[in-house]
N, C-alpha and C positions, 0 to 999 in steps of 0.2 A: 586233383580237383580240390577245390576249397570245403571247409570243413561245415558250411552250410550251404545248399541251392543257388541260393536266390543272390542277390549283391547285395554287398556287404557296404552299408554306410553309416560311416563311424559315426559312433556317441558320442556327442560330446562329454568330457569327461570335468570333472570339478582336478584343476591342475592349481596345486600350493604353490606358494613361491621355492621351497626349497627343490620341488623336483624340476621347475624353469630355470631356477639357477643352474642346476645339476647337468640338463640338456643342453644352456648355452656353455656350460663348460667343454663340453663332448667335442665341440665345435673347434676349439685352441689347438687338435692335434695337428690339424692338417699348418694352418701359419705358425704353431710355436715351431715347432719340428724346419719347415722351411726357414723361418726368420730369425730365430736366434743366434744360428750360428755364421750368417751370411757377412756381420763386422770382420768376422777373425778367418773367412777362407782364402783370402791371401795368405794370411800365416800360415795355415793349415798346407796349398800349396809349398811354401819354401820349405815346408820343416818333413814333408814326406816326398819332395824333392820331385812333384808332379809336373807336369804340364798345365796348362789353366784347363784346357778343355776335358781333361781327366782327371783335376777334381772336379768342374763343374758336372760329371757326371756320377759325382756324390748328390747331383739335386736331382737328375734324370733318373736317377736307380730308387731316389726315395719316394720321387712323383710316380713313377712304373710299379711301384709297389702299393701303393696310395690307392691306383686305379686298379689293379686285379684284385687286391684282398677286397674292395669294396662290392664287387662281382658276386665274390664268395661270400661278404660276408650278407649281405642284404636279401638274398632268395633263404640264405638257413635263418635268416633272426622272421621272414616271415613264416616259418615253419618249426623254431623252435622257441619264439618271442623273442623279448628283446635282451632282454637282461643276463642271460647266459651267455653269448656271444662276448655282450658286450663286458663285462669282467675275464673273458677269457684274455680278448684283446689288449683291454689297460696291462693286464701283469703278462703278457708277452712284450707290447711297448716298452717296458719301465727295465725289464731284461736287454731287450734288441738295442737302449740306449746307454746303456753299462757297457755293452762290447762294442759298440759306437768308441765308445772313450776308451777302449785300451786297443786300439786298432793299431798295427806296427808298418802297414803298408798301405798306399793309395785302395792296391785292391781289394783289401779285407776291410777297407773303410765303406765302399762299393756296395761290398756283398753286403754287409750288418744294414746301411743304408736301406738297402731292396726288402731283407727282412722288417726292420724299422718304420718301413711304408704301409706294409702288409698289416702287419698291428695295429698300427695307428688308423687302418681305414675304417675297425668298425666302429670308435667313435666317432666318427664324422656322416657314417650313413645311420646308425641308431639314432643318432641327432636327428635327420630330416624324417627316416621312417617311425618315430618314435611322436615329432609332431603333429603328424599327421593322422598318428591312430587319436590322441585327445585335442586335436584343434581341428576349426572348420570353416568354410566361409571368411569373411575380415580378419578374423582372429588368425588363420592360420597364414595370411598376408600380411600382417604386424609382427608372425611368430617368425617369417622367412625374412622380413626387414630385421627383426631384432637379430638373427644368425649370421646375417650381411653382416650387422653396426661391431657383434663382438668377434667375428671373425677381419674384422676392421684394428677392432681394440688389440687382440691379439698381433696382430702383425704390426702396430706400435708400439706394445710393450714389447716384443719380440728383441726387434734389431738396439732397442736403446738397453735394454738390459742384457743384451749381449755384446753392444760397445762398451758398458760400465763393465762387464763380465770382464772382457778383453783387457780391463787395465790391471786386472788382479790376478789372472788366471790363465791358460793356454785355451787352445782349440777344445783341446782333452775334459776341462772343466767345465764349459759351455754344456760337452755330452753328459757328463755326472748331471748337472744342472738340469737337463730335458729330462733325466731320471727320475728327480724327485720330485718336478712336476707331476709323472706318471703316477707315480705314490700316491699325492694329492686326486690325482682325480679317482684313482682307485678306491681308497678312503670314501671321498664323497658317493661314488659310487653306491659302492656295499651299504652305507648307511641309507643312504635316501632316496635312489633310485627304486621304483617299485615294477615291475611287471606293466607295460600297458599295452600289450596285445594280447586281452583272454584268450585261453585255448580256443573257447569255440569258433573265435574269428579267424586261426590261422591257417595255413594252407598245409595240404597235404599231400603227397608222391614224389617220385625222386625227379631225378636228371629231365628223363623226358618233357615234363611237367614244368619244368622249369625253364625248359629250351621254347615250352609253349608258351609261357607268358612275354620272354623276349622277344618271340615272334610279336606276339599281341602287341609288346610297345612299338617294335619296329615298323608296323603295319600303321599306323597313327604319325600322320604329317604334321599332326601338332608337336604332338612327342619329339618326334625325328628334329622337327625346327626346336627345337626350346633347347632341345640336346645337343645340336650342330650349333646356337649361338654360344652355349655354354661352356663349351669344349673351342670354340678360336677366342671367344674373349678372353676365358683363361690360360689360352696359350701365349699372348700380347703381357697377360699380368707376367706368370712365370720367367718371359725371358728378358721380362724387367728384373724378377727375382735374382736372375742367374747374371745379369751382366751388367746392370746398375752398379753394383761392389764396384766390379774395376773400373769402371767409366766414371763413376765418383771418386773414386780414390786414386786412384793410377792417370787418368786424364785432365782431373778438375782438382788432384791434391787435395783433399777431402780428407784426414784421420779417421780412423773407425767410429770415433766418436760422433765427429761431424756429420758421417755418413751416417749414424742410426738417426740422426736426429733429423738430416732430410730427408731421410724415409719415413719416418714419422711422422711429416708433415704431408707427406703422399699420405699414409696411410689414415689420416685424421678424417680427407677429403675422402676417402671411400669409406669410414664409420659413418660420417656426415649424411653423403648420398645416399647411404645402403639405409638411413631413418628415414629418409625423407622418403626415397622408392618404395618402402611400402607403404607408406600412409598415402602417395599419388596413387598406388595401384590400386588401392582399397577406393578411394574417393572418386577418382576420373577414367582410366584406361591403361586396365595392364598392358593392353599391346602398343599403346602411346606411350607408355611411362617406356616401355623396351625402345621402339623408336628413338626416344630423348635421349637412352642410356646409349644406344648404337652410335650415333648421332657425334654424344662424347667423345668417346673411344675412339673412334673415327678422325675426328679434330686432333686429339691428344698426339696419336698415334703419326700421322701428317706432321707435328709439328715435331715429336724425336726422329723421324726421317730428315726433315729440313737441317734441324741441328746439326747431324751427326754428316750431310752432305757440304753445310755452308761452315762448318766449325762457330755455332751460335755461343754465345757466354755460358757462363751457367745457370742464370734464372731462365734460361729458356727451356735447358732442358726441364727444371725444376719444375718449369706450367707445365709444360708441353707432360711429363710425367703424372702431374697434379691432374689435367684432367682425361689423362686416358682411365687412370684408376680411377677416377671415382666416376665416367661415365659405365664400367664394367660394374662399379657398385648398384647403378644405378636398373641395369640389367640386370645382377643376380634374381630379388626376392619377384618380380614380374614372371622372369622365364619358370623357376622351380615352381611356382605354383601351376603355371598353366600345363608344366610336365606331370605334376602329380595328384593335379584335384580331380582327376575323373579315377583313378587308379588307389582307393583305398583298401582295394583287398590285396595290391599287393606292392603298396607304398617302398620295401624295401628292396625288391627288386627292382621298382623303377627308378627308386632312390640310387642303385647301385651304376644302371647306365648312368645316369648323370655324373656319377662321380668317375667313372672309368673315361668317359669323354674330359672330364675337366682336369682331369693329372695324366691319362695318358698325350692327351693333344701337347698339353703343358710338358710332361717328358720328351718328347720328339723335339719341341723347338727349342729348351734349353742348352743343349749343346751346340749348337747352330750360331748363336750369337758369339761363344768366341773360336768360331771358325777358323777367321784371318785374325787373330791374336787379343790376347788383353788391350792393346792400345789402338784398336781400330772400332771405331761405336757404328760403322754402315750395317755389317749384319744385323747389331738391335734395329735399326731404322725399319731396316725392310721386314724383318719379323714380326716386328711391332704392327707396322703398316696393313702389310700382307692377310694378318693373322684377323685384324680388327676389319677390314674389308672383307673379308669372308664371311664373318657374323653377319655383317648390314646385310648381305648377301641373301642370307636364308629367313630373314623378317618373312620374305614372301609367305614360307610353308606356314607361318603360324595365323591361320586362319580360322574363322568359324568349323568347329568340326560340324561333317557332315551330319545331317537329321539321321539318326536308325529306325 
Protein backbone atom coordinates (compact mmCIF):
# COMPACT_ATOMS: atom_id res chain seq x y z
CA UNK A 1 0.00 0.00 0.00
CA UNK A 2 1.28 3.48 -0.32
CA UNK A 3 2.59 5.26 2.52
CA UNK A 4 -0.40 7.68 2.65
CA UNK A 5 -4.48 6.84 1.92
CA UNK A 6 -5.59 9.00 -0.12
CA UNK A 7 -3.59 9.84 -3.87
CA UNK A 8 -0.89 11.15 -3.94
CA UNK A 9 -0.46 14.48 -6.28
CA UNK A 10 2.79 15.66 -6.44
CA UNK A 11 4.07 19.15 -5.22
CA UNK A 12 5.31 21.05 -7.23
CA UNK A 13 8.76 21.40 -6.09
CA UNK A 14 11.16 24.80 -6.50
CA UNK A 15 13.69 22.61 -9.20
CA UNK A 16 17.44 24.74 -9.52
CA UNK A 17 19.20 24.52 -12.50
CA UNK A 18 21.88 22.40 -11.32
CA UNK A 19 19.60 19.47 -10.17
CA UNK A 20 17.71 19.85 -14.22
CA UNK A 21 20.97 19.80 -15.49
CA UNK A 22 21.86 16.75 -13.31
CA UNK A 23 18.30 14.86 -14.49
CA UNK A 24 18.99 15.63 -18.12
CA UNK A 25 22.30 14.05 -17.70
CA UNK A 26 20.69 10.79 -16.20
CA UNK A 27 19.20 10.59 -19.78
CA UNK A 28 22.86 10.07 -21.89
CA UNK A 29 23.12 6.42 -20.47
CA UNK A 30 20.84 4.84 -22.53
CA UNK A 31 22.16 6.75 -26.36
CA UNK A 32 25.90 7.26 -25.06
CA UNK A 33 26.11 3.61 -24.17
CA UNK A 34 24.31 2.65 -27.84
CA UNK A 35 26.16 5.48 -29.95
CA UNK A 36 29.44 5.84 -29.22
CA UNK A 37 30.79 2.88 -30.00
CA UNK A 38 28.60 2.03 -33.23
CA UNK A 39 31.66 4.07 -35.81
CA UNK A 40 34.22 1.33 -34.68
CA UNK A 41 31.73 -2.10 -34.53
CA UNK A 42 33.08 -3.21 -37.63
CA UNK A 43 36.28 -3.08 -36.24
CA UNK A 44 35.35 -4.44 -33.24
CA UNK A 45 33.73 -7.53 -35.50
CA UNK A 46 37.20 -8.16 -37.43
CA UNK A 47 39.35 -7.85 -34.54
CA UNK A 48 37.14 -10.61 -32.31
CA UNK A 49 36.89 -12.45 -35.38
CA UNK A 50 32.59 -12.36 -35.08
CA UNK A 51 30.07 -12.60 -37.40
CA UNK A 52 27.94 -9.31 -37.88
CA UNK A 53 24.99 -10.80 -36.37
CA UNK A 54 26.95 -11.82 -33.15
CA UNK A 55 28.42 -8.68 -32.62
CA UNK A 56 25.31 -6.95 -33.36
CA UNK A 57 24.09 -8.87 -30.45
CA UNK A 58 26.57 -6.64 -28.31
CA UNK A 59 23.48 -4.10 -28.99
CA UNK A 60 20.65 -6.69 -28.18
CA UNK A 61 22.39 -7.87 -24.84
CA UNK A 62 22.74 -4.09 -23.89
CA UNK A 63 19.11 -3.01 -24.97
CA UNK A 64 17.84 -6.56 -22.90
CA UNK A 65 19.69 -5.35 -20.12
CA UNK A 66 18.49 -1.54 -20.44
CA UNK A 67 14.92 -2.98 -20.33
CA UNK A 68 14.80 -5.49 -17.20
CA UNK A 69 17.08 -3.51 -14.86
CA UNK A 70 14.62 -0.61 -15.55
CA UNK A 71 11.75 -3.23 -14.21
CA UNK A 72 13.95 -3.49 -11.14
CA UNK A 73 15.02 -0.54 -10.81
CA UNK A 74 11.91 1.88 -10.96
CA UNK A 75 9.17 -0.20 -8.43
CA UNK A 76 12.48 -0.10 -5.68
CA UNK A 77 13.54 3.74 -6.38
CA UNK A 78 9.45 4.18 -5.61
CA UNK A 79 10.02 2.46 -2.31
CA UNK A 80 13.42 3.44 -1.53
CA UNK A 81 13.40 7.09 -3.39
CA UNK A 82 15.52 8.06 -5.84
CA UNK A 83 18.75 8.72 -5.04
CA UNK A 84 20.03 5.52 -3.59
CA UNK A 85 19.23 3.40 -6.60
CA UNK A 86 20.47 5.74 -8.51
CA UNK A 87 24.25 6.05 -7.29
CA UNK A 88 24.19 2.39 -6.89
CA UNK A 89 23.78 2.16 -10.61
CA UNK A 90 26.16 4.95 -11.93
CA UNK A 91 29.22 3.03 -9.98
CA UNK A 92 28.10 -0.37 -11.25
CA UNK A 93 27.83 1.30 -14.94
CA UNK A 94 31.33 3.11 -14.73
CA UNK A 95 32.66 -0.91 -13.52
CA UNK A 96 30.44 -2.93 -16.21
CA UNK A 97 32.16 -0.47 -18.81
CA UNK A 98 35.90 -1.10 -17.69
CA UNK A 99 35.16 -4.91 -18.48
CA UNK A 100 33.54 -3.82 -21.49
CA UNK A 101 37.06 -2.72 -22.45
CA UNK A 102 39.10 -5.57 -21.57
CA UNK A 103 36.77 -8.23 -23.07
CA UNK A 104 38.97 -11.18 -24.97
CA UNK A 105 36.00 -12.72 -26.71
CA UNK A 106 32.66 -11.88 -28.68
CA UNK A 107 31.02 -13.65 -25.83
CA UNK A 108 32.41 -12.10 -22.71
CA UNK A 109 31.86 -8.74 -24.74
CA UNK A 110 27.88 -10.03 -24.73
CA UNK A 111 27.79 -10.92 -21.22
CA UNK A 112 29.52 -7.37 -19.67
CA UNK A 113 27.10 -5.70 -22.38
CA UNK A 114 23.65 -7.36 -20.68
CA UNK A 115 25.35 -6.45 -17.28
CA UNK A 116 26.25 -2.79 -18.71
CA UNK A 117 22.53 -2.34 -19.71
CA UNK A 118 21.36 -3.36 -16.33
CA UNK A 119 23.20 -0.39 -14.65
CA UNK A 120 22.77 2.03 -16.98
CA UNK A 121 18.84 1.53 -16.72
CA UNK A 122 18.45 3.22 -13.52
CA UNK A 123 19.68 6.36 -14.81
CA UNK A 124 17.32 6.66 -17.43
CA UNK A 125 14.14 5.68 -15.28
CA UNK A 126 15.24 8.00 -12.25
CA UNK A 127 15.34 10.66 -15.04
CA UNK A 128 11.58 10.13 -15.95
CA UNK A 129 10.42 9.05 -12.41
CA UNK A 130 12.40 11.76 -10.66
CA UNK A 131 10.51 14.34 -13.23
CA UNK A 132 7.54 13.58 -12.31
CA UNK A 133 7.74 13.66 -8.64
CA UNK A 134 8.87 17.88 -8.93
CA UNK A 135 7.16 18.60 -12.39
CA UNK A 136 3.45 18.90 -13.43
CA UNK A 137 1.16 19.98 -15.95
CA UNK A 138 3.20 22.04 -19.03
CA UNK A 139 6.14 21.95 -17.29
CA UNK A 140 6.43 18.30 -17.03
CA UNK A 141 5.64 18.36 -21.04
CA UNK A 142 8.59 20.77 -21.78
CA UNK A 143 10.58 18.51 -18.98
CA UNK A 144 9.75 15.28 -21.45
CA UNK A 145 10.50 17.58 -24.63
CA UNK A 146 13.70 18.61 -23.06
CA UNK A 147 14.73 14.57 -22.27
CA UNK A 148 13.62 13.93 -26.06
CA UNK A 149 16.12 17.27 -27.47
CA UNK A 150 19.17 15.81 -24.96
CA UNK A 151 18.63 12.26 -25.46
CA UNK A 152 18.82 13.82 -29.21
CA UNK A 153 21.97 15.71 -28.21
CA UNK A 154 23.46 12.66 -26.83
CA UNK A 155 23.14 10.44 -29.67
CA UNK A 156 25.03 13.21 -31.82
CA UNK A 157 27.73 13.75 -29.65
CA UNK A 158 27.72 9.93 -29.32
CA UNK A 159 28.57 8.50 -32.91
CA UNK A 160 30.88 11.81 -33.77
CA UNK A 161 33.11 11.38 -30.83
CA UNK A 162 33.37 8.13 -31.27
CA UNK A 163 34.36 8.47 -35.08
CA UNK A 164 37.08 11.05 -33.72
CA UNK A 165 37.63 8.29 -30.79
CA UNK A 166 38.24 5.70 -33.66
CA UNK A 167 40.97 7.72 -35.35
CA UNK A 168 43.13 7.61 -32.17
CA UNK A 169 42.13 4.55 -30.41
CA UNK A 170 40.61 0.90 -30.83
CA UNK A 171 37.03 -0.46 -29.96
CA UNK A 172 38.73 -1.10 -26.36
CA UNK A 173 39.21 2.85 -25.82
CA UNK A 174 35.72 3.77 -26.94
CA UNK A 175 34.82 1.44 -23.59
CA UNK A 176 37.55 3.27 -21.17
CA UNK A 177 35.74 6.37 -22.75
CA UNK A 178 31.97 5.33 -21.67
CA UNK A 179 33.78 4.80 -18.29
CA UNK A 180 34.63 8.05 -17.37
CA UNK A 181 31.63 9.36 -18.65
CA UNK A 182 30.18 7.18 -15.66
CA UNK A 183 32.73 8.94 -13.24
CA UNK A 184 31.27 12.23 -14.62
CA UNK A 185 27.90 11.66 -13.90
CA UNK A 186 28.58 9.83 -10.73
CA UNK A 187 30.44 13.06 -9.52
CA UNK A 188 27.48 15.12 -10.49
CA UNK A 189 25.54 12.87 -9.01
CA UNK A 190 26.70 12.73 -5.37
CA UNK A 191 27.04 16.52 -5.42
CA UNK A 192 23.84 17.69 -6.52
CA UNK A 193 21.37 15.53 -6.89
CA UNK A 194 19.19 15.72 -3.79
CA UNK A 195 16.33 13.09 -2.73
CA UNK A 196 12.91 13.97 -4.48
CA UNK A 197 10.61 11.41 -3.42
CA UNK A 198 10.05 12.28 0.49
CA UNK A 199 9.56 9.19 2.49
CA UNK A 200 5.97 9.99 3.16
CA UNK A 201 5.18 9.87 -0.55
CA UNK A 202 6.77 6.41 -1.16
CA UNK A 203 5.26 3.15 -1.42
CA UNK A 204 5.28 0.36 0.66
CA UNK A 205 5.20 -3.94 0.41
CA UNK A 206 6.96 -6.21 -1.50
CA UNK A 207 6.65 -8.43 -4.77
CA UNK A 208 2.96 -8.86 -4.44
CA UNK A 209 2.33 -5.13 -4.31
CA UNK A 210 4.24 -4.68 -6.96
CA UNK A 211 2.75 -7.30 -9.26
CA UNK A 212 -0.39 -5.07 -8.22
CA UNK A 213 0.56 -1.92 -9.61
CA UNK A 214 1.56 -3.62 -13.07
CA UNK A 215 -1.52 -5.00 -13.14
CA UNK A 216 -3.08 -1.41 -12.33
CA UNK A 217 -0.91 -0.04 -15.62
CA UNK A 218 -1.73 -2.90 -17.60
CA UNK A 219 -5.36 -2.63 -16.90
CA UNK A 220 -5.34 1.18 -18.46
CA UNK A 221 -5.72 1.34 -22.54
CA UNK A 222 -4.17 4.52 -22.24
CA UNK A 223 -1.09 3.21 -20.66
CA UNK A 224 -1.09 -0.15 -22.83
CA UNK A 225 -1.32 2.39 -26.00
CA UNK A 226 1.35 4.97 -25.13
CA UNK A 227 3.54 1.84 -24.02
CA UNK A 228 2.79 -0.26 -27.38
CA UNK A 229 3.74 3.14 -29.54
CA UNK A 230 6.71 3.50 -27.42
CA UNK A 231 8.21 0.13 -27.51
CA UNK A 232 7.64 -0.20 -32.01
CA UNK A 233 8.77 3.33 -32.50
CA UNK A 234 11.75 2.37 -30.74
CA UNK A 235 12.21 -0.67 -32.14
CA UNK A 236 12.36 1.11 -36.06
CA UNK A 237 14.99 3.67 -34.17
CA UNK A 238 17.27 0.65 -32.70
CA UNK A 239 17.37 -1.28 -35.88
CA UNK A 240 18.44 1.90 -37.52
CA UNK A 241 20.91 1.81 -34.51
CA UNK A 242 22.11 -1.69 -35.27
CA UNK A 243 22.40 -1.57 -39.07
CA UNK A 244 22.69 1.95 -40.43
CA UNK A 245 26.94 1.24 -39.48
CA UNK A 246 26.99 -1.28 -42.20
CA UNK A 247 24.53 0.04 -44.76
CA UNK A 248 26.60 3.33 -44.52
CA UNK A 249 29.80 2.21 -44.44
CA UNK A 250 29.93 -1.20 -46.09
CA UNK A 251 27.12 -0.30 -48.90
CA UNK A 252 27.31 3.63 -49.34
CA UNK A 253 31.40 3.58 -48.43
CA UNK A 254 31.00 5.97 -45.82
CA UNK A 255 34.45 6.01 -43.29
CA UNK A 256 33.62 5.96 -39.50
CA UNK A 257 33.97 9.52 -39.70
CA UNK A 258 31.50 10.26 -42.41
CA UNK A 259 29.22 7.89 -40.68
CA UNK A 260 29.11 9.72 -37.40
CA UNK A 261 28.52 12.76 -39.05
CA UNK A 262 25.43 11.41 -41.03
CA UNK A 263 24.14 10.21 -38.08
CA UNK A 264 24.42 13.39 -36.52
CA UNK A 265 22.46 14.84 -38.89
CA UNK A 266 19.73 12.17 -38.26
CA UNK A 267 20.28 12.77 -34.88
CA UNK A 268 20.04 16.82 -34.88
CA UNK A 269 16.36 16.18 -36.71
CA UNK A 270 15.20 14.20 -33.66
CA UNK A 271 16.71 17.05 -30.86
CA UNK A 272 14.95 19.48 -33.23
CA UNK A 273 11.43 17.52 -33.15
CA UNK A 274 11.82 16.22 -29.75
CA UNK A 275 11.70 20.62 -28.82
CA UNK A 276 9.21 21.41 -30.87
CA UNK A 277 6.91 18.14 -29.66
CA UNK A 278 6.64 19.34 -26.41
CA UNK A 279 5.91 22.78 -26.80
CA UNK A 280 2.80 21.30 -29.71
CA UNK A 281 1.79 19.02 -26.93
CA UNK A 282 1.66 21.55 -24.28
CA UNK A 283 -0.17 24.30 -26.80
CA UNK A 284 -2.45 22.23 -29.26
CA UNK A 285 -2.97 18.07 -28.80
CA UNK A 286 -0.93 15.65 -27.31
CA UNK A 287 -2.68 12.95 -29.09
CA UNK A 288 -2.28 15.18 -32.61
CA UNK A 289 1.14 16.08 -31.86
CA UNK A 290 1.39 11.66 -31.50
CA UNK A 291 -0.58 11.37 -34.88
CA UNK A 292 2.04 13.95 -36.58
CA UNK A 293 4.86 12.09 -34.99
CA UNK A 294 3.29 8.55 -36.23
CA UNK A 295 2.48 10.06 -39.37
CA UNK A 296 6.52 10.70 -39.71
CA UNK A 297 7.87 7.53 -38.87
CA UNK A 298 5.51 5.99 -40.99
CA UNK A 299 6.75 8.25 -44.28
CA UNK A 300 10.38 7.87 -43.08
CA UNK A 301 10.07 4.26 -42.49
CA UNK A 302 8.33 3.56 -46.31
CA UNK A 303 10.85 5.52 -47.78
CA UNK A 304 14.10 3.08 -46.26
CA UNK A 305 11.97 0.19 -47.48
CA UNK A 306 11.72 1.79 -51.01
CA UNK A 307 15.60 2.33 -50.98
CA UNK A 308 16.83 -0.74 -49.72
CA UNK A 309 14.05 -2.60 -52.52
CA UNK A 310 14.94 -0.08 -55.60
CA UNK A 311 18.81 0.35 -54.68
CA UNK A 312 18.00 4.48 -54.08
CA UNK A 313 21.37 6.79 -53.91
CA UNK A 314 22.29 7.81 -50.72
CA UNK A 315 20.43 11.10 -49.93
CA UNK A 316 17.54 8.86 -50.01
CA UNK A 317 18.25 6.93 -47.48
CA UNK A 318 19.75 9.86 -45.59
CA UNK A 319 15.79 11.67 -45.76
CA UNK A 320 14.11 8.64 -45.83
CA UNK A 321 16.27 8.13 -42.17
CA UNK A 322 16.03 11.90 -41.33
CA UNK A 323 12.39 11.70 -41.00
CA UNK A 324 11.58 8.41 -39.50
CA UNK A 325 13.93 9.73 -36.44
CA UNK A 326 12.62 12.66 -35.98
CA UNK A 327 8.94 11.74 -36.55
CA UNK A 328 9.73 8.98 -33.31
CA UNK A 329 11.06 12.31 -31.67
CA UNK A 330 8.12 13.77 -32.37
CA UNK A 331 6.08 10.89 -30.42
CA UNK A 332 8.51 10.45 -27.47
CA UNK A 333 7.53 13.67 -25.06
CA UNK A 334 3.33 13.17 -26.20
CA UNK A 335 3.23 9.33 -25.39
CA UNK A 336 5.42 9.56 -21.89
CA UNK A 337 3.27 12.01 -20.59
CA UNK A 338 -0.07 10.72 -21.32
CA UNK A 339 1.65 7.27 -19.80
CA UNK A 340 2.55 8.84 -16.78
CA UNK A 341 0.34 11.89 -15.59
CA UNK A 342 -2.26 10.06 -14.03
CA UNK A 343 0.36 7.65 -12.12
CA UNK A 344 2.28 9.99 -9.62
CA UNK A 345 2.27 7.60 -6.82
CA UNK A 346 4.01 5.31 -8.73
CA UNK A 347 5.74 7.20 -11.54
CA UNK A 348 8.72 4.73 -11.38
CA UNK A 349 7.10 1.74 -11.95
CA UNK A 350 5.27 3.07 -14.66
CA UNK A 351 8.29 4.67 -15.75
CA UNK A 352 9.91 1.19 -15.69
CA UNK A 353 7.20 -0.47 -18.26
CA UNK A 354 7.87 2.08 -20.53
CA UNK A 355 11.49 1.53 -20.59
CA UNK A 356 11.20 -2.34 -20.71
CA UNK A 357 8.90 -1.94 -23.92
CA UNK A 358 11.31 0.65 -25.54
CA UNK A 359 14.86 -1.64 -25.25
CA UNK A 360 13.23 -4.89 -25.00
CA UNK A 361 11.00 -4.41 -28.43
CA UNK A 362 14.38 -2.48 -29.72
CA UNK A 363 16.43 -5.76 -28.52
CA UNK A 364 14.38 -8.28 -30.53
CA UNK A 365 14.56 -6.49 -33.82
CA UNK A 366 18.20 -5.51 -33.74
CA UNK A 367 19.48 -8.78 -34.66
CA UNK A 368 17.05 -9.28 -37.38
CA UNK A 369 18.41 -6.60 -39.63
CA UNK A 370 21.49 -8.30 -40.27
CA UNK A 371 19.86 -11.58 -40.76
CA UNK A 372 20.80 -11.94 -44.64
CA UNK A 373 24.32 -10.30 -44.11
CA UNK A 374 26.06 -6.87 -43.59
CA UNK A 375 25.44 -6.12 -47.50
CA UNK A 376 21.83 -6.64 -47.77
CA UNK A 377 19.65 -3.35 -46.34
CA UNK A 378 15.87 -5.40 -47.19
CA UNK A 379 15.77 -6.70 -43.41
CA UNK A 380 16.26 -2.90 -42.24
CA UNK A 381 13.40 -1.89 -44.68
CA UNK A 382 10.96 -4.28 -43.45
CA UNK A 383 11.84 -3.78 -39.81
CA UNK A 384 11.86 -0.27 -40.11
CA UNK A 385 8.44 -0.46 -42.02
CA UNK A 386 6.89 -3.13 -39.95
CA UNK A 387 7.84 -1.82 -36.60
CA UNK A 388 6.59 2.06 -37.43
CA UNK A 389 3.19 0.38 -38.74
CA UNK A 390 2.51 -1.01 -35.69
CA UNK A 391 2.82 2.15 -33.66
CA UNK A 392 0.21 3.96 -36.15
CA UNK A 393 -1.63 0.85 -35.34
CA UNK A 394 -2.27 1.26 -31.55
CA UNK A 395 -3.10 5.45 -31.91
CA UNK A 396 -6.58 3.88 -31.47
CA UNK A 397 -6.09 2.66 -27.61
CA UNK A 398 -4.89 6.13 -26.63
CA UNK A 399 -8.21 7.62 -25.92
CA UNK A 400 -10.09 9.53 -23.43
CA UNK A 401 -9.73 7.43 -20.31
CA UNK A 402 -12.88 6.29 -19.13
CA UNK A 403 -14.89 8.82 -16.40
CA UNK A 404 -14.43 6.70 -12.59
Amino acid sequence: MTAVDSPITPREQAVGRPLAVVLGLLTIFGPISMDLYLPVLPALTAELQSSTSAAQLTITACLLGLAIGQVVAGPLSDRLGRRLPLIIGVIAYTLTSVLCAVSPTIETLIAARFVQGLAGAVGIVIAQAAGRDVYSGGKLLRYYGRLTVLGGLAAIIGPVIGGQLAAVTDWRGVFLFLAAVGVGILVASLLIFKETLPAQRRITGGLSHTLHDFRRLLADRVFVGAMLITGFTYSAIFAYLSGATYILQGMYGLSPQGYSFAFGLNSLGFMVCGFVAGRLSERWSQKGALAVGLAMTVFGALGLLATALLHLPLVAIILSLLAMVSGVAVTSPPATSLALKEYPDIAGTASSLLGLARFAFGGLAAPLVGIAGADNPVPFGIIAFASAAAAALCIGLVKKRPAV
